[in-house]
C-alpha positions in Angstrom: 138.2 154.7 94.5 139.5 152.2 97.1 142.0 149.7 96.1 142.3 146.6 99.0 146.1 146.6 98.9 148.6 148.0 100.8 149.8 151.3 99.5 153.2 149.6 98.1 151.4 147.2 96.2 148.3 149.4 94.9 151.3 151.8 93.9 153.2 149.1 91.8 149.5 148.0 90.6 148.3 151.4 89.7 151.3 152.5 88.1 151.0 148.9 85.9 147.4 149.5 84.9 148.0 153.2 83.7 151.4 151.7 81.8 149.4 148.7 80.4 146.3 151.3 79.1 149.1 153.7 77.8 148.7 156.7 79.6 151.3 159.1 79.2 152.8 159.9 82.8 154.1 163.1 83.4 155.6 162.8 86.8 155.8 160.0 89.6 156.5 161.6 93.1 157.3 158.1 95.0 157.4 159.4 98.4 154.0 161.4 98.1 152.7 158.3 96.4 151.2 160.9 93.5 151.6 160.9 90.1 150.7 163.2 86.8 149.0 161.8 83.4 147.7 163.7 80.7 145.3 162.2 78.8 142.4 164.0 76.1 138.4 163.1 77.6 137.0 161.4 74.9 134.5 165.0 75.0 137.6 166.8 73.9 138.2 164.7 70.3 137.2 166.2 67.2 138.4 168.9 65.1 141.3 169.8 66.8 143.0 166.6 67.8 142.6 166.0 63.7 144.3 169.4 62.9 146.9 169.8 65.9 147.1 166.0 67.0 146.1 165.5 70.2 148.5 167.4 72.1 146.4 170.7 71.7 143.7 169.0 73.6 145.9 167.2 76.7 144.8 167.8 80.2 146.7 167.3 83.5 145.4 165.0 85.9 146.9 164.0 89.2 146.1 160.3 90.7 146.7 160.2 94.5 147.3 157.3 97.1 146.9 157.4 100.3 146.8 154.8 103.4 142.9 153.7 104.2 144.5 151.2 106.4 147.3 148.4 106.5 145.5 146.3 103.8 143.6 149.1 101.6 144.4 152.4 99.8 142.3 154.8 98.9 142.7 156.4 95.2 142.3 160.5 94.3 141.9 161.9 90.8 142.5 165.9 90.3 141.8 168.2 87.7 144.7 170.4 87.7 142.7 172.8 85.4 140.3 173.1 88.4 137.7 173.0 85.7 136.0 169.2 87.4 133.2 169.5 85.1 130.8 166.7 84.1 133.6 166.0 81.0 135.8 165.7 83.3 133.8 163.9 85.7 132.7 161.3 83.0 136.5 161.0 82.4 137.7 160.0 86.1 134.9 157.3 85.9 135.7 155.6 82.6 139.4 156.0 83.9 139.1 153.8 87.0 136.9 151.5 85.3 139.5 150.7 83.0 141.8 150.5 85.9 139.8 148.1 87.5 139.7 145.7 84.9 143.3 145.8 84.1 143.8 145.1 87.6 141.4 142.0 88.2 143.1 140.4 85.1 
């Protein structure tokens, strides 16, 4: 995903929109301009997330900014369980969707 901000501001905006969707952030690594969420894929719910809660189900996830240029960033998303399938794939694009529409509010 690109963002057309500077990397300050798409830091401040990302880090809002993630905050505002309630995402629960692991770790924020200013200076690399990275930062950890875990989150369930809506493919994980079901019968565990009723029996354990949801924390059985959690995955890792690392968002990453990095300069494009002076007025745009460009966005990352890892899977730290190195699994990036489709689940997972589905999940990154429902995430930045939801990011995007926090942000053009």
């Amino acid at each position: 995903m690109k963002i057309y901000l500077p990397i300050s501001s798409a830091w401040e905006s990302l880090s809002w929109a993630l905050d505002q969707l309630e995402y629960e952030i692991e770790d924020k690594d200013i200076k690399e301009k990275s930062l950890y969420i875990k989150a369930v894929r809506p493919s994980d719910e079901g019968i565990f997330t009723l029996i354990f809660d949801d924390e059985a189900v959690k995955k890792t996830f690392k968002i990453y900014l990095k300069d494009f240029d002076k007025d745009s960033t460009n966005v990352f998303f890892f899977d730290i369980s190195e699994e990036n399938d489709s689940e997972t794939k589905s999940f990154s694009y429902e995430l930045f969707k939801n990011i995007l529409e926090k942000l053009k509010k």
